[in-house]
MMTF fields as JSON, N, C-alpha, C and O atoms, coordinates in Angstrom:
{
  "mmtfVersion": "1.0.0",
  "mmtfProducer": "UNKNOWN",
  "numBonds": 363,
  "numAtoms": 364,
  "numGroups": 91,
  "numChains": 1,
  "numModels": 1,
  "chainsPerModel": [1],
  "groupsPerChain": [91],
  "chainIdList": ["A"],
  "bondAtomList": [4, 2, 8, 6, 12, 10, 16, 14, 20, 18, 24, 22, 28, 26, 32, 30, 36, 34, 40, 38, 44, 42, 48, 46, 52, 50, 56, 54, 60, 58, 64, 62, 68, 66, 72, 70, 76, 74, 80, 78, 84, 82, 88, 86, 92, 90, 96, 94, 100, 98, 104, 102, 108, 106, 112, 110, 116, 114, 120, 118, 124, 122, 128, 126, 132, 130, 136, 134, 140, 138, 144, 142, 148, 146, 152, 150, 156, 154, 160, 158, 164, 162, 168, 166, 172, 170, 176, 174, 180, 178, 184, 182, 188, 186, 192, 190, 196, 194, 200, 198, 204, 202, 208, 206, 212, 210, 216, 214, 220, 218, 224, 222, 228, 226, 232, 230, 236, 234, 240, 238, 244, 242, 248, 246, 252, 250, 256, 254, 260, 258, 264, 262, 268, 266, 272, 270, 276, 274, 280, 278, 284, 282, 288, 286, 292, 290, 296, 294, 300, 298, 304, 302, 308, 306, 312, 310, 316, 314, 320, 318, 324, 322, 328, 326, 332, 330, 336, 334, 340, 338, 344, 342, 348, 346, 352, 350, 356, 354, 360, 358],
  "bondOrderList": [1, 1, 1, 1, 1, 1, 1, 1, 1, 1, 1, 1, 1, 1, 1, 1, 1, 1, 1, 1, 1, 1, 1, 1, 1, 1, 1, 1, 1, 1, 1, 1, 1, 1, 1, 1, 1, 1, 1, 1, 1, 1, 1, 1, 1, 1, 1, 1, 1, 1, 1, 1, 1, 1, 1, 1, 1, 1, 1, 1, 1, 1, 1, 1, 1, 1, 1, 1, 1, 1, 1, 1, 1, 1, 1, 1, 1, 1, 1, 1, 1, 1, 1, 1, 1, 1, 1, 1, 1, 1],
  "groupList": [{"groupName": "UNK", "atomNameList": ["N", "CA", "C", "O"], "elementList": ["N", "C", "C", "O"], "formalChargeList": [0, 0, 0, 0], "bondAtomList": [1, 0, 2, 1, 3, 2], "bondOrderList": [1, 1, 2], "singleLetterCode": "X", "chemCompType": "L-PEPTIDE LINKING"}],
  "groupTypeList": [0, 0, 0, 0, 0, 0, 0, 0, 0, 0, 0, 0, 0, 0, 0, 0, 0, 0, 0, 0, 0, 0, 0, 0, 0, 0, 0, 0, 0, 0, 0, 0, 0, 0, 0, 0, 0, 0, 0, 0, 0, 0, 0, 0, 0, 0, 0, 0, 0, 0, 0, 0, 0, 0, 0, 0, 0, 0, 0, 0, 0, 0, 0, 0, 0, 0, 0, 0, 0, 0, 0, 0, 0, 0, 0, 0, 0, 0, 0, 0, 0, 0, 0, 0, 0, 0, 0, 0, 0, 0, 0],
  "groupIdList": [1, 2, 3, 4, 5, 6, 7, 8, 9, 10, 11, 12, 13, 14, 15, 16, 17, 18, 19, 20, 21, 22, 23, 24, 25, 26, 27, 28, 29, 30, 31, 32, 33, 34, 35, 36, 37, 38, 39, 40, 41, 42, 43, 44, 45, 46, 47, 48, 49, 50, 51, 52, 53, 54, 55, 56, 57, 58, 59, 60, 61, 62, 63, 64, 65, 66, 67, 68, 69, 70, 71, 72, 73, 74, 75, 76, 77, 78, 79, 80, 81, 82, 83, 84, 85, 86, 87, 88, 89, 90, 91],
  "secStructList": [7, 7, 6, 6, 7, 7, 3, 3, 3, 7, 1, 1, 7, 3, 3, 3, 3, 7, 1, 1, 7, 3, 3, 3, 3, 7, 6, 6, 7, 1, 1, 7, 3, 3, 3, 7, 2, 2, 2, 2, 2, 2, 2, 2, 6, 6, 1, 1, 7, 5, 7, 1, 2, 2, 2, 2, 2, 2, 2, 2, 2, 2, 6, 7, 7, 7, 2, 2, 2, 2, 2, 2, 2, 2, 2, 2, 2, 2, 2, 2, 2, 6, 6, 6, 6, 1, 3, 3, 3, 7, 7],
  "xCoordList": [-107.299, -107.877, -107.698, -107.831, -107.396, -107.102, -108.71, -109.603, -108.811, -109.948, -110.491, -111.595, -109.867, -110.562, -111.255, -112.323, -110.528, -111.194, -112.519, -113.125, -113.05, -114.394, -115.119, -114.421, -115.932, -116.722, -118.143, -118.728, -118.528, -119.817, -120.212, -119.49, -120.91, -121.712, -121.948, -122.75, -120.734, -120.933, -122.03, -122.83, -122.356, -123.317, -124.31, -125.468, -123.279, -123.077, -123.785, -124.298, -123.705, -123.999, -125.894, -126.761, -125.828, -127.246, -127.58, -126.732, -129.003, -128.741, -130.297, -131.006, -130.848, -132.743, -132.353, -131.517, -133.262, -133.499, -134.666, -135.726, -134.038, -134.957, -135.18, -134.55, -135.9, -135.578, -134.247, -133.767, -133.68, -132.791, -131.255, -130.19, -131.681, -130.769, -130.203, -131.26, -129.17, -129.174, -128.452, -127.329, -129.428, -128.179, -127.503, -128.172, -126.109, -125.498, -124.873, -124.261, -125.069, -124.35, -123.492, -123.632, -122.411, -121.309, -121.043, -121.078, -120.799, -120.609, -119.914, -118.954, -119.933, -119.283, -119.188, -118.836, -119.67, -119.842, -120.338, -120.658, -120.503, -121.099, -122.231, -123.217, -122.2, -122.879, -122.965, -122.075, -124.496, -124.576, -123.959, -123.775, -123.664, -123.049, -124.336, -125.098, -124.251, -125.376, -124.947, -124.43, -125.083, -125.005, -125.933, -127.126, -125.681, -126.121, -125.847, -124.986, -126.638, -126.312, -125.514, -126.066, -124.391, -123.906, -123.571, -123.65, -123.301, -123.429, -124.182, -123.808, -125.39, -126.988, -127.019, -127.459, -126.461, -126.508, -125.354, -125.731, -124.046, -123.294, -123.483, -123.076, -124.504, -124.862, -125.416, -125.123, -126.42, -127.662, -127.119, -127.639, -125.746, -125.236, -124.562, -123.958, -124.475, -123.185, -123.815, -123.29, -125.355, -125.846, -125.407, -125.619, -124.837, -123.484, -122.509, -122.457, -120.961, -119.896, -120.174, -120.973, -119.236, -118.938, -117.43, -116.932, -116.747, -115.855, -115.879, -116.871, -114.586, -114.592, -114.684, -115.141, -114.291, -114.504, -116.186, -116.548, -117.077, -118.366, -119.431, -120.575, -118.864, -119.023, -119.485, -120.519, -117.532, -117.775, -118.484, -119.476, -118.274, -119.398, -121.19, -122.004, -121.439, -123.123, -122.953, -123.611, -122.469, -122.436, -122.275, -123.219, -121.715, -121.695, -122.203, -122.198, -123.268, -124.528, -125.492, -126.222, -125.439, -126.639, -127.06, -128.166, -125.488, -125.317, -125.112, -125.112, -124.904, -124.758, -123.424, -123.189, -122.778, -121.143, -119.885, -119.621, -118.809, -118.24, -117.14, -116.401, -117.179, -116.736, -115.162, -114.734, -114.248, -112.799, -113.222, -112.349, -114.435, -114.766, -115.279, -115.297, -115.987, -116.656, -115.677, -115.945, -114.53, -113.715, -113.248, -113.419, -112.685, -111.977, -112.98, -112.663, -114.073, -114.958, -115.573, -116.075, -115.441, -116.543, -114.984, -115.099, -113.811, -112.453, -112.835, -113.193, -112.786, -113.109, -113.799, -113.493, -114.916, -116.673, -116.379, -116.896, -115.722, -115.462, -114.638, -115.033, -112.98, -112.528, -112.586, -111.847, -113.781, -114.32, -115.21, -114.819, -116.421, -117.327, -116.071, -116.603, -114.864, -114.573, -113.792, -113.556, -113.348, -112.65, -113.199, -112.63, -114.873, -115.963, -116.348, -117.561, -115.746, -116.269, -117.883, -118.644, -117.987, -119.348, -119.48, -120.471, -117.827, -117.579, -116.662, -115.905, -116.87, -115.207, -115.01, -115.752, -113.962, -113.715, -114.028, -113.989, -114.349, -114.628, -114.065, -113.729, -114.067, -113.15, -114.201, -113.985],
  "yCoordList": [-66.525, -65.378, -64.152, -63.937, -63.53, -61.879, -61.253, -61.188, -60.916, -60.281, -58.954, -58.427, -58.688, -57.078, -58.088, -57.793, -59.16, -59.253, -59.442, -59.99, -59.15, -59.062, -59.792, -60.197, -60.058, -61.475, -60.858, -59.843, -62.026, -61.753, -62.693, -62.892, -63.065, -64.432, -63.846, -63.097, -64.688, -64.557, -64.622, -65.495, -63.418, -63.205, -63.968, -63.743, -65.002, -65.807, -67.209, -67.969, -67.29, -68.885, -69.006, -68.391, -70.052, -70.228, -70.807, -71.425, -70.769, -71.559, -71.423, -70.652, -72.78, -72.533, -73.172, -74.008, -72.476, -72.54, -73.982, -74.136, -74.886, -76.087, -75.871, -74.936, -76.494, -77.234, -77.653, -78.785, -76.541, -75.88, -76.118, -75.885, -76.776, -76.446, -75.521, -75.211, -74.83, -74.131, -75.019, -75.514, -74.982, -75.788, -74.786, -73.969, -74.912, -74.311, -74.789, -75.855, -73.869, -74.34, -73.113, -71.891, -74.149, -72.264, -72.763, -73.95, -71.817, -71.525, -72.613, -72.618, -73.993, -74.589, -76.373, -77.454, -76.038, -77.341, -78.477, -78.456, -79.656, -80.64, -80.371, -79.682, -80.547, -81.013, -79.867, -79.022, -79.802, -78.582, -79.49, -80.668, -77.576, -78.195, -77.846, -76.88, -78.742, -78.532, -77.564, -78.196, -76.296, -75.774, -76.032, -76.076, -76.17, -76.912, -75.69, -74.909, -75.418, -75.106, -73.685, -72.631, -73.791, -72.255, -72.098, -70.99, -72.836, -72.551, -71.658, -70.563, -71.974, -71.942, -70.247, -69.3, -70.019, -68.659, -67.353, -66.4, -67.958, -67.012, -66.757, -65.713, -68.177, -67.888, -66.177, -65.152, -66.596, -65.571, -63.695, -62.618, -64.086, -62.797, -62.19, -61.186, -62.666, -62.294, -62.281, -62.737, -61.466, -61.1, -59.476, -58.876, -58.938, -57.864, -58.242, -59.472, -57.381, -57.886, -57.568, -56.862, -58.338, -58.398, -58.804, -59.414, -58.305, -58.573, -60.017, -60.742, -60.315, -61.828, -61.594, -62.498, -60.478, -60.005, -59.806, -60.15, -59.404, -59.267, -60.048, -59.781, -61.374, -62.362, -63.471, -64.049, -63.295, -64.4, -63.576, -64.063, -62.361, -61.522, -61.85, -62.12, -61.771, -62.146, -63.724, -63.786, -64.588, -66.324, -66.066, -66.653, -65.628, -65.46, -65.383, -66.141, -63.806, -63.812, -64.737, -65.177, -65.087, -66.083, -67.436, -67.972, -67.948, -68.953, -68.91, -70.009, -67.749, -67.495, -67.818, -67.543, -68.203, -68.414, -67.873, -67.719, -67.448, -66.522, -66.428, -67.323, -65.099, -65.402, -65.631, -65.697, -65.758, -66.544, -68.168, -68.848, -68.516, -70.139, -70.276, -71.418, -69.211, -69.152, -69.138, -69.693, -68.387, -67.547, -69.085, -69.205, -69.884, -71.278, -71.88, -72.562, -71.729, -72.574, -71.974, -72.656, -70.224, -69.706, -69.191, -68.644, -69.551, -69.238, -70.563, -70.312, -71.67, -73.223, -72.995, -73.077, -72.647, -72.86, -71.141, -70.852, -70.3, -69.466, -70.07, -70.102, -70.729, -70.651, -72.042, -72.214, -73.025, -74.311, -73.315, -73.283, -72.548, -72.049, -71.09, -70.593, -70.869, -69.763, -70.605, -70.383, -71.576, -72.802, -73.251, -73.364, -73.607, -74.047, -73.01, -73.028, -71.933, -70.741, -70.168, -69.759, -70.376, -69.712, -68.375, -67.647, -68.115, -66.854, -66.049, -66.624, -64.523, -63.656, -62.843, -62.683, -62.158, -61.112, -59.945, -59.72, -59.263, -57.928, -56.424, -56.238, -55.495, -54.074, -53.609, -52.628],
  "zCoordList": [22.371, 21.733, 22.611, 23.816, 21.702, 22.864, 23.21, 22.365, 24.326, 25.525, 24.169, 24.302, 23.345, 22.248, 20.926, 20.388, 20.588, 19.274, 19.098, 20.019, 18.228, 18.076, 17.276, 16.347, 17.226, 16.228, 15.807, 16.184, 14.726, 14.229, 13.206, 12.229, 13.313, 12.606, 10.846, 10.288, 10.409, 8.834, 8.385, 8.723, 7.269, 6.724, 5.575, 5.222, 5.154, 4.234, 4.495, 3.674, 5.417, 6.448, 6.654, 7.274, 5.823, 6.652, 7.642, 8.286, 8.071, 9.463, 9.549, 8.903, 10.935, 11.596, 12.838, 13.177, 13.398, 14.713, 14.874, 14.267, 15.882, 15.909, 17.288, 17.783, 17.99, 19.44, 20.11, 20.04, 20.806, 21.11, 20.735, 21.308, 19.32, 18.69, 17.592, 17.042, 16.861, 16.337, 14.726, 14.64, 13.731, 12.618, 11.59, 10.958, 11.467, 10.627, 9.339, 9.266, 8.209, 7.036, 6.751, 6.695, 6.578, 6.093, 4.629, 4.303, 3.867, 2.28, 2.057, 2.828, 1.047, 0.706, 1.667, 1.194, 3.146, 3.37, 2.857, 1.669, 3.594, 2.704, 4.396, 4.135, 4.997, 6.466, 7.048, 7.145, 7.611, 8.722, 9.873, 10.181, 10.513, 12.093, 13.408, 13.446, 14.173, 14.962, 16.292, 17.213, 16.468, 17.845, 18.964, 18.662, 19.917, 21.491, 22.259, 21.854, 23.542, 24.825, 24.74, 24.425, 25.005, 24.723, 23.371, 22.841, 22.92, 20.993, 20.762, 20.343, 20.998, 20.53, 21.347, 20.696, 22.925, 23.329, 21.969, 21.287, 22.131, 21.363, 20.194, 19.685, 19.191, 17.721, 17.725, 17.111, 18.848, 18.786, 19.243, 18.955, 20.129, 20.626, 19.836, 20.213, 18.438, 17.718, 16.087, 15.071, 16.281, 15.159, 14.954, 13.9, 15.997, 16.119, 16.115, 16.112, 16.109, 16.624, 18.093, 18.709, 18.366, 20.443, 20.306, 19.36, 21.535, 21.601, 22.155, 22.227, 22.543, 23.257, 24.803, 25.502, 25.335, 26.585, 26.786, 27.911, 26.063, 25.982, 25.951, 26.321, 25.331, 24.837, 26.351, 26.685, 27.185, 28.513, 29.183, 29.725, 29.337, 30.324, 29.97, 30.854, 28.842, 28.392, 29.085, 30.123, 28.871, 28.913, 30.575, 31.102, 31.261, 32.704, 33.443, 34.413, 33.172, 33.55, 33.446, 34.334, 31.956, 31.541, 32.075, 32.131, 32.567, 33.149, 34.519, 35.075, 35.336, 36.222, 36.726, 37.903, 36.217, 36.331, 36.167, 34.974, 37.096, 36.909, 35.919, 35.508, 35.602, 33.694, 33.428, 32.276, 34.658, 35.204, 34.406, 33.865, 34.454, 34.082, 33.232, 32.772, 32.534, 31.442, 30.061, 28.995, 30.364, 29.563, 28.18, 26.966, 29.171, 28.481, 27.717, 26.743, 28.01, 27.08, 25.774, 24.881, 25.775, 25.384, 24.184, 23.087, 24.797, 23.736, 22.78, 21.629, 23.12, 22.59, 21.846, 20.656, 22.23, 20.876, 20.264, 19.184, 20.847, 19.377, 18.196, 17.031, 18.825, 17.966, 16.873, 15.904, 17.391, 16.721, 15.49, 14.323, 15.961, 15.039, 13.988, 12.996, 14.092, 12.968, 12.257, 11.069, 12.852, 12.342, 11.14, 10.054, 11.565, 10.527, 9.991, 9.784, 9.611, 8.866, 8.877, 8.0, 10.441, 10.946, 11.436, 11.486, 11.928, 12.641, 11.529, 10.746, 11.595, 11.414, 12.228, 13.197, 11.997, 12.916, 12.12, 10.91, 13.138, 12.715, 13.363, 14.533, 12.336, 13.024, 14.019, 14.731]
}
């Protein structure tokens, strides 16, 4: 994913907040998907758009980890959630 694109949690998708998990239904599934751990951080960061650069920088801090290590994982669980039509991009 390129460091500018920008994301934002489809509007369409429902979803509740459990015990620290986050469950999602996107338009048309049969099965919510369950977000965990940093799931559960980027669901919540991306009730705006953010870029993807904005994105490992928030998860970096949060985790205290530097965002060189953050970057690979936080590319992974974006591009799983848009996969499952949880995410789009946005201008």
């Amino acid at each position: 994913m390129m460091r500018g694109d920008r994301w934002v949690r489809r509007g369409d998708v429902l979803w509740r907040q459990t015990a620290g998990t986050v469950l999602v239904l996107a338009p048309g599934a049969d099965q919510p998907v369950a977000l965990t751990g940093p799931g559960v951080a980027i669901w919540h960061l991306l009730t705006v758009p953010m870029t993807t650069h904005a994105i490992v920088s928030c998860m970096a801090d949060l985790y205290r980890d530097p965002a060189r290590r953050m970057a690979e994982d936080v590319n992974r669980l974006l591009a799983a959630m848009a996969t499952q039509h949880l995410l789009e991009q946005s201008s």
